[in-house]
Rosetta silent file (secondary structure, phi, psi, omega in degrees, C-alpha in Angstrom):
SEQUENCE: XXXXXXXXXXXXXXXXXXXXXXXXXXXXXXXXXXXXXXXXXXXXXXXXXXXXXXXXXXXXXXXXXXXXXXXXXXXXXXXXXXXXXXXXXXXXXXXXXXXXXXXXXXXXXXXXXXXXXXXXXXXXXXXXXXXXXXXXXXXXXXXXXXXXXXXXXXXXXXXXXXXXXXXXXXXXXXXXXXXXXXXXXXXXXXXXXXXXXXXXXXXXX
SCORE:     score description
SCORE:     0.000 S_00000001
   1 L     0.000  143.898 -170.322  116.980   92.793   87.170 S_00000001
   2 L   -76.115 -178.021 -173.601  116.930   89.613   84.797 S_00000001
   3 L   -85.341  158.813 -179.468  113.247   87.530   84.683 S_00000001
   4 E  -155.489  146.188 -168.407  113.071   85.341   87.222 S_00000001
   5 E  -104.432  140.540 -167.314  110.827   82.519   88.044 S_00000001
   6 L   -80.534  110.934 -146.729  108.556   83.147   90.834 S_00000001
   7 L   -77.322  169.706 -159.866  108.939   80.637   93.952 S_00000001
   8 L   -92.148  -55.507 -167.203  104.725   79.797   93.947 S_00000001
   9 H   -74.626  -15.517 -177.602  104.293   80.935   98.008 S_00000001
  10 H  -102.084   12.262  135.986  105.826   84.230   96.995 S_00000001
  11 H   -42.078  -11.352 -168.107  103.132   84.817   94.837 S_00000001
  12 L   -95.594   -7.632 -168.679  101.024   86.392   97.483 S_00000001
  13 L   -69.831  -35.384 -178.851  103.457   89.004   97.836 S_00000001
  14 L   -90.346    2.215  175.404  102.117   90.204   94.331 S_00000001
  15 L  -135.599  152.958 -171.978   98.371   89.607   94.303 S_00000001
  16 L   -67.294  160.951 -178.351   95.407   91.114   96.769 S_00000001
  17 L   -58.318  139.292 -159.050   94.422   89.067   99.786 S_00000001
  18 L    53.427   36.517  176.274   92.417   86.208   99.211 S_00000001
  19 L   -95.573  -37.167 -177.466   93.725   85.588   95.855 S_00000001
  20 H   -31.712  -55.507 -178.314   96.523   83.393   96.246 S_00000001
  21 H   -48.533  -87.923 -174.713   94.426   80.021   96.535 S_00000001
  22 H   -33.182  -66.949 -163.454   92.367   80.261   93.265 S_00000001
  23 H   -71.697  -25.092  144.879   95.131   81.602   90.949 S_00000001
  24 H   -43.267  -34.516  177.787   97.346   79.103   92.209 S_00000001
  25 H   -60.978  -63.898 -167.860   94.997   76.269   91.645 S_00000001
  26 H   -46.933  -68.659  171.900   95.033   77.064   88.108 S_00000001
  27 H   -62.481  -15.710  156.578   98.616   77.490   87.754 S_00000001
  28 H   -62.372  -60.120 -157.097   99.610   74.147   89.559 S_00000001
  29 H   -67.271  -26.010 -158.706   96.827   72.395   87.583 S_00000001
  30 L  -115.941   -7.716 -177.644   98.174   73.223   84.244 S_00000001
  31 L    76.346   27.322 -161.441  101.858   73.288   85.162 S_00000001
  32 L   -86.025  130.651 -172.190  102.397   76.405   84.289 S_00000001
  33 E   -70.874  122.821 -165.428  106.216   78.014   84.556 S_00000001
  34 E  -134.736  144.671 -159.585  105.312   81.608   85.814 S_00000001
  35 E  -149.671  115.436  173.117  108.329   84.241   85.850 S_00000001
  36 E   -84.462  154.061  162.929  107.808   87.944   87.330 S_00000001
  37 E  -107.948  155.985  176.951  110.042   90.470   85.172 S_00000001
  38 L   -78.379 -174.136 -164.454  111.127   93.640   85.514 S_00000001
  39 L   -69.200  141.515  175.701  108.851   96.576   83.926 S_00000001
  40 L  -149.535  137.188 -153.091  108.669   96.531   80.267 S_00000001
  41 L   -48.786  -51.918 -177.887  107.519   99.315   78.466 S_00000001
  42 L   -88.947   -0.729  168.550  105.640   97.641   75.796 S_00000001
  43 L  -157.032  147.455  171.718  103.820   94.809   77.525 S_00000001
  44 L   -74.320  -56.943 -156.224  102.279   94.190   80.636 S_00000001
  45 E  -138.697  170.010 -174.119  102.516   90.320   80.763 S_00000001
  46 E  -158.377  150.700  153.017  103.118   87.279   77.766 S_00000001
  47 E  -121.813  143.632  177.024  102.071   84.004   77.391 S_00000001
  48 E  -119.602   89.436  179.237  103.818   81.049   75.765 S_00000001
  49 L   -58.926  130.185 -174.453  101.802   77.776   74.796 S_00000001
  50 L   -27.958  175.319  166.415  103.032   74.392   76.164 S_00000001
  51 E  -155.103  174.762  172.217  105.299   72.044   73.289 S_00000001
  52 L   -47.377  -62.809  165.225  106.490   68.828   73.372 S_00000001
  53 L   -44.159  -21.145 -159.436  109.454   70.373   75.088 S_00000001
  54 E  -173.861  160.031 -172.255  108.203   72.890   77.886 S_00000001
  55 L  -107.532  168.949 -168.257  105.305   73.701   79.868 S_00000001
  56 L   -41.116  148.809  131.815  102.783   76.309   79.429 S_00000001
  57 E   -97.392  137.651 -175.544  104.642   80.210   79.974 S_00000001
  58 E  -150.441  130.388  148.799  103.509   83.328   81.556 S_00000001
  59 E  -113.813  169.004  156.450  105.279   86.273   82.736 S_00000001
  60 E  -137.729  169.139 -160.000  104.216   89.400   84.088 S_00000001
  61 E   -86.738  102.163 -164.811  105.714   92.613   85.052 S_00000001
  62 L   -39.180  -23.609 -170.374  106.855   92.781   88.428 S_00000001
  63 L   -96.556   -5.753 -173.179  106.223   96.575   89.196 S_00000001
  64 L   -69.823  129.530  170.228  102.525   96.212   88.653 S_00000001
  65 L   -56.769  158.925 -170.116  100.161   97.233   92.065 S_00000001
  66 H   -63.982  -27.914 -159.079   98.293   93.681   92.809 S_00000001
  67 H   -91.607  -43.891 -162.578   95.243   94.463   91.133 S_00000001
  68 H   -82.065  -20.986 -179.183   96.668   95.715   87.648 S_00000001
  69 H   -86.210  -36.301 -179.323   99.495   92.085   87.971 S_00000001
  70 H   -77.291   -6.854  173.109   96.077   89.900   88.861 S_00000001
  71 H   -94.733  -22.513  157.765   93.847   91.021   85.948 S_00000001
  72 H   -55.053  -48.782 -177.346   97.511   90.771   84.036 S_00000001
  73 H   -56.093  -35.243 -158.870   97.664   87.263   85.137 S_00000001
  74 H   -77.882  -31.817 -161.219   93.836   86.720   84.433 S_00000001
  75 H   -66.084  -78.659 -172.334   94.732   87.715   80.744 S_00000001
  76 H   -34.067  -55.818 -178.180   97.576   85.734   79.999 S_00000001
  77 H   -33.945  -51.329  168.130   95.491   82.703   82.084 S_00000001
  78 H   -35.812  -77.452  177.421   92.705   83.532   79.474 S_00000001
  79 H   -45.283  -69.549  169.180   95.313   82.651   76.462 S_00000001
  80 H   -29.257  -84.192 -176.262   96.358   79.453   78.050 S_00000001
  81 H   -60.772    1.629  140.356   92.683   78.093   78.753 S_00000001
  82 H   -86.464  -19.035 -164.774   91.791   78.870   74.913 S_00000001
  83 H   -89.774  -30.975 -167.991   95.116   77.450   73.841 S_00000001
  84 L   -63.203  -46.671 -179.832   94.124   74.154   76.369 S_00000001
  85 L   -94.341    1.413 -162.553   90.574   73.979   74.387 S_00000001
  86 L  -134.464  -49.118 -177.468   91.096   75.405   70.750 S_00000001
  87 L   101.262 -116.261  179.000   94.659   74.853   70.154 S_00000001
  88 L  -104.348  -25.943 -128.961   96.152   77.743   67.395 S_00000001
  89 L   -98.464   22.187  167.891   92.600   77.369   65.167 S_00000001
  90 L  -115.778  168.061  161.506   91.007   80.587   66.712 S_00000001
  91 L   -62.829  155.883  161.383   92.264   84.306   67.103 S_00000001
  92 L   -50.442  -24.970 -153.207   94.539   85.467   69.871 S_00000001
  93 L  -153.546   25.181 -175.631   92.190   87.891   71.291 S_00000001
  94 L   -79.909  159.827  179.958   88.847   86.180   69.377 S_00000001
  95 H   -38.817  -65.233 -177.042   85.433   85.444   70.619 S_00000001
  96 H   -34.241  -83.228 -172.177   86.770   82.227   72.530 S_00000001
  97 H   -39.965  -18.295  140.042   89.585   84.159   74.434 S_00000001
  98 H   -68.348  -23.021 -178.867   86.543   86.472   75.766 S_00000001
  99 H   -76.298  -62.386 -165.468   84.421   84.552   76.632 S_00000001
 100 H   -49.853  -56.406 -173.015   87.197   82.437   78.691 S_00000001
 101 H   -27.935  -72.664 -157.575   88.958   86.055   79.684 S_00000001
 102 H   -55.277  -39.069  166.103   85.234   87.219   80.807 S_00000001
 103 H   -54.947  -84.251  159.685   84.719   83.670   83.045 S_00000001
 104 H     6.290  -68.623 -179.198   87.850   84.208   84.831 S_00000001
 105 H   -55.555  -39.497 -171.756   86.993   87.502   85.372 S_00000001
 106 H   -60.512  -50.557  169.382   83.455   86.760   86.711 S_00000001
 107 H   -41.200  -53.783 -178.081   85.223   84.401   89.138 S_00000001
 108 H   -93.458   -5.700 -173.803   87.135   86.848   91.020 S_00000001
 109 H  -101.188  -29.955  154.874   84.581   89.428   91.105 S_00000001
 110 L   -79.162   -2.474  143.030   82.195   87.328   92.705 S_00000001
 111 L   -69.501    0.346  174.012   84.306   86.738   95.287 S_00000001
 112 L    98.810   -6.666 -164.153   85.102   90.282   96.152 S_00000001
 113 L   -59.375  -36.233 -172.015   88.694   90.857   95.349 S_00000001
 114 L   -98.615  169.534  178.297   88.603   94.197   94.174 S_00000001
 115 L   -83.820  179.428 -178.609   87.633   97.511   95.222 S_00000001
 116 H   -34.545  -81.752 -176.197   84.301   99.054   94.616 S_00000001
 117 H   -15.724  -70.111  179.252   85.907  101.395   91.905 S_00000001
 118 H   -78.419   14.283  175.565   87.891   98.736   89.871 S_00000001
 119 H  -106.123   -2.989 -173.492   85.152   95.754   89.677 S_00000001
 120 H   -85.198  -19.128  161.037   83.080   98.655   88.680 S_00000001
 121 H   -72.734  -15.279  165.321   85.034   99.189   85.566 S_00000001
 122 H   -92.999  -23.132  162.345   85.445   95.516   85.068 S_00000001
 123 H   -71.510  -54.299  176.290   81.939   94.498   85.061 S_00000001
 124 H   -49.364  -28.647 -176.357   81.807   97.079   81.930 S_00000001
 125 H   -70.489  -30.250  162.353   84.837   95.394   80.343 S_00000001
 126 H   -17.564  -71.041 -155.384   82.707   92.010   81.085 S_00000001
 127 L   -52.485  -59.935 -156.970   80.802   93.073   77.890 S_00000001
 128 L  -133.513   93.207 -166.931   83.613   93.267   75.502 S_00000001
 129 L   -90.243  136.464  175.445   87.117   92.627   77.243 S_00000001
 130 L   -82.199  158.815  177.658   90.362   94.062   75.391 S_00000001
 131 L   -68.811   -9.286  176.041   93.204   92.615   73.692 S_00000001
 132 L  -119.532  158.935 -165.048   95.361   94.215   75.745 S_00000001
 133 L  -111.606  109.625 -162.480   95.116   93.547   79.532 S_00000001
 134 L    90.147   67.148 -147.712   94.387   96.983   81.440 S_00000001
 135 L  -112.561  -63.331 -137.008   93.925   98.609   77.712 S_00000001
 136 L   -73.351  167.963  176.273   90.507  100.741   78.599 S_00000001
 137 H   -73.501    1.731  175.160   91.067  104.164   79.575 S_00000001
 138 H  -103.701  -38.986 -165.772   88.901  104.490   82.759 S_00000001
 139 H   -65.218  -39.715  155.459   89.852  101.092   83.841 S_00000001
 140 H   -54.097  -53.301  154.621   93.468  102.327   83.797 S_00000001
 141 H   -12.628  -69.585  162.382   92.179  105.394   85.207 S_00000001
 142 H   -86.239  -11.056 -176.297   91.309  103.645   88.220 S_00000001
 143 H   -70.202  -34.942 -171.562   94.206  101.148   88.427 S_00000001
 144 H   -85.507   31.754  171.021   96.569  104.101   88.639 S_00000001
 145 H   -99.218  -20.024 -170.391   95.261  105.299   91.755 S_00000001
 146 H   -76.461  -22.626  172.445   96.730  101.885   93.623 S_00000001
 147 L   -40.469  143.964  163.199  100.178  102.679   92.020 S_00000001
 148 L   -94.389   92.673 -164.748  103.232  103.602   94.154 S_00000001
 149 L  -110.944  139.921  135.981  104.197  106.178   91.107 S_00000001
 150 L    -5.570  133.907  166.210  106.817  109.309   91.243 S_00000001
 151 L   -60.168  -33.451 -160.045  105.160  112.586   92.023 S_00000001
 152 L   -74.727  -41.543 -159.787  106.495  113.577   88.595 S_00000001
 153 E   -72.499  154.629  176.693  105.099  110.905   86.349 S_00000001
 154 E  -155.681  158.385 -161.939  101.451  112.236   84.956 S_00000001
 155 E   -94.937  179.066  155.277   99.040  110.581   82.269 S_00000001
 156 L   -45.691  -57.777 -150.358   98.652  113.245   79.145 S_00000001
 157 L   -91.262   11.224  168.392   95.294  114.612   79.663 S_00000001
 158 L  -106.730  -22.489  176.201   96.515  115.757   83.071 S_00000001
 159 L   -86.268  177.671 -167.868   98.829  118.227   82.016 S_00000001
 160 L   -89.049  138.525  176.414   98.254  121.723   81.203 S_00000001
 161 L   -50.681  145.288 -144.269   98.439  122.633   77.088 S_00000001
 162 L    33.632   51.630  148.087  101.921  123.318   76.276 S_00000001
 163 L   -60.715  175.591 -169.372  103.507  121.331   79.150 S_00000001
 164 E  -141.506  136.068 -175.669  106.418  119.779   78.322 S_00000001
 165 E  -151.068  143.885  177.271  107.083  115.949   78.772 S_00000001
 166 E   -94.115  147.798  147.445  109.472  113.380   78.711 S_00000001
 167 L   -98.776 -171.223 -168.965  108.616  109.690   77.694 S_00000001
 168 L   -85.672  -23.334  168.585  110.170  106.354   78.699 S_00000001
 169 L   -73.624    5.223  166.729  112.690  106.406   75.212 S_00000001
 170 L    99.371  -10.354 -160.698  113.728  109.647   76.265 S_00000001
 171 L   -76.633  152.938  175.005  112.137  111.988   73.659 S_00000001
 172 E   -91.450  155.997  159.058  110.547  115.634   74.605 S_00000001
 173 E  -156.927  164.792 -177.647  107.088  116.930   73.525 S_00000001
 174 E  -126.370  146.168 -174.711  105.104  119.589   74.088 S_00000001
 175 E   -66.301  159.420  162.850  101.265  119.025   74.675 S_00000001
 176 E  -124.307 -169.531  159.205   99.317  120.516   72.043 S_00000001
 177 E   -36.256  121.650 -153.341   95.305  120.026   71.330 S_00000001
 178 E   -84.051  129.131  132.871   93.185  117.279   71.814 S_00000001
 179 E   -62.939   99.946 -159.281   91.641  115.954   68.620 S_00000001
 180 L    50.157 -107.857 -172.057   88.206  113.413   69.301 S_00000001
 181 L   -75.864  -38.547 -174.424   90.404  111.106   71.486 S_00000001
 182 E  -148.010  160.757 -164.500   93.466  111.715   71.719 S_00000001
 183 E   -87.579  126.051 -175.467   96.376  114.912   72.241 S_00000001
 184 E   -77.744  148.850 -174.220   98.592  116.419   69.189 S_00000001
 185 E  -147.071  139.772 -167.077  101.680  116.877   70.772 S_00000001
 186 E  -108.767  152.558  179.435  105.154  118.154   68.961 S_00000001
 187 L   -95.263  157.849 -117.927  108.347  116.449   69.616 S_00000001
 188 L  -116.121  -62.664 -176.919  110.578  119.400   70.590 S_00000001
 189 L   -22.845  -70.943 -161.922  113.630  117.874   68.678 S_00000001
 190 L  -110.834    1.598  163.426  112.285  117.218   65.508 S_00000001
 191 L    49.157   28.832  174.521  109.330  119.432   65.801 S_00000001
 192 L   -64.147  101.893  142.346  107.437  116.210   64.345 S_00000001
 193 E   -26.479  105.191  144.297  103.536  115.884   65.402 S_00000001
 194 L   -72.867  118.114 -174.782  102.304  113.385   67.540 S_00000001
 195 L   -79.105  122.431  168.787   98.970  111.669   68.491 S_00000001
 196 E  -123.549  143.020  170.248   99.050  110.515   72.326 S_00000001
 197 L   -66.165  121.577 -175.166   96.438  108.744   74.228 S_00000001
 198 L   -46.050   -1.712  173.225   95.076  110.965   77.280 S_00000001
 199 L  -110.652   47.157 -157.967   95.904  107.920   79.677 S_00000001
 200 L   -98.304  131.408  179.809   99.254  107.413   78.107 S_00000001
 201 E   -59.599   98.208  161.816  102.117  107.748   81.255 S_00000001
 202 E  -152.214 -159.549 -132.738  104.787  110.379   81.368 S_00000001
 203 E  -122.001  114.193  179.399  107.063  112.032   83.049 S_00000001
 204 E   -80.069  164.123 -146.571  106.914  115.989   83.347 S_00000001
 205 L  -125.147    0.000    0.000  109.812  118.257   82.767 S_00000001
């Protein structure tokens, strides 16, 4: 399905109950053009800073369970409200954009939105929040339990050594060993060595 801009009230269809107000506020106050998309592989969500021309952009991925599209949302929000006070002269993902990220965050978690499990992985993320928005591995951990996924689909470190797996570009591998962090894996094709991260999503064979 092409991107599509998101009617405002049909926002609630995508974020948990009693969210709707607050993240709304924000985007009304800033004018922001907000467009769910279908799933895309390599990013959850983007931001675009206002111009003369256009108002702030943010999409996010449409397929996301409410909790993993509102801390997507939270992210993106994050860039915006550093872009509103800093302009370009900081990093993307820089002290400022944590600090703002971690207020945001702080916001909804006093208020309850989430379950035990995921605010308990986001008050650790508090300290140091990632550049990518659902990037640590427990914090994914728990976000994939609210997915409505395939029986099929499995993260790496869930299969058995020498499983066999597809990814989303189509390629085969077979699990191999973990090394420190992450699983050597061969691609069956090209019998090429891979590193994959134990939460990384795919689809067994």
């Amino acid at each position: 399905m092409p991107k599509q801009e998101a009617p405002l009230h049909h926002l609630q269809n995508y974020l948990p109950p009693g969210t709707y107000d607050a993240v709304a506020e924000y985007l009304q106050r800033y004018k922001v053009h907000l467009t769910v998309t279908r799933e895309r592989k390599s990013i959850l969500g983007d931001y675009r800073h206002r111009t003369h021309h256009d108002n702030h952009r943010i999409s996010v991925n449409g397929n996301l369970n409410v909790y993993s599209f509102l801390i997507t949302l939270l992210h993106e929000l994050a860039h915006l409200l550093t872009f509103e006070q800093f302009g370009n002269k900081v990093l993307a993902h820089g002290r400022e954009w944590k600090i703002i990220y971690s207020q945001l965050l702080a916001q909804f978690l006093k208020n309850k939105n989430f379950p035990a499990d995921i605010e308990t992985e986001l008050l650790v993320s508090l300290k140091n929040p990632a550049a990518s928005s659902c990037a640590e591995d427990d914090l994914l951990r728990v976000l994939r339990k609210y997915d409505a996924k395939e029986s099929h689909h499995r993260l790496v470190e869930e299969l058995i050594v020498n499983a066999i797996f597809r990814t989303n570009d189509g390629r085969i591998f077979q699990k191999g060993e973990k090394l420190r962090k992450r699983f050597k894996c061969k691609e069956v094709k090209t019998g090429r060595v891979y590193l994959f991260s134990p939460v990384y999503e795919v689809e067994l064979v």
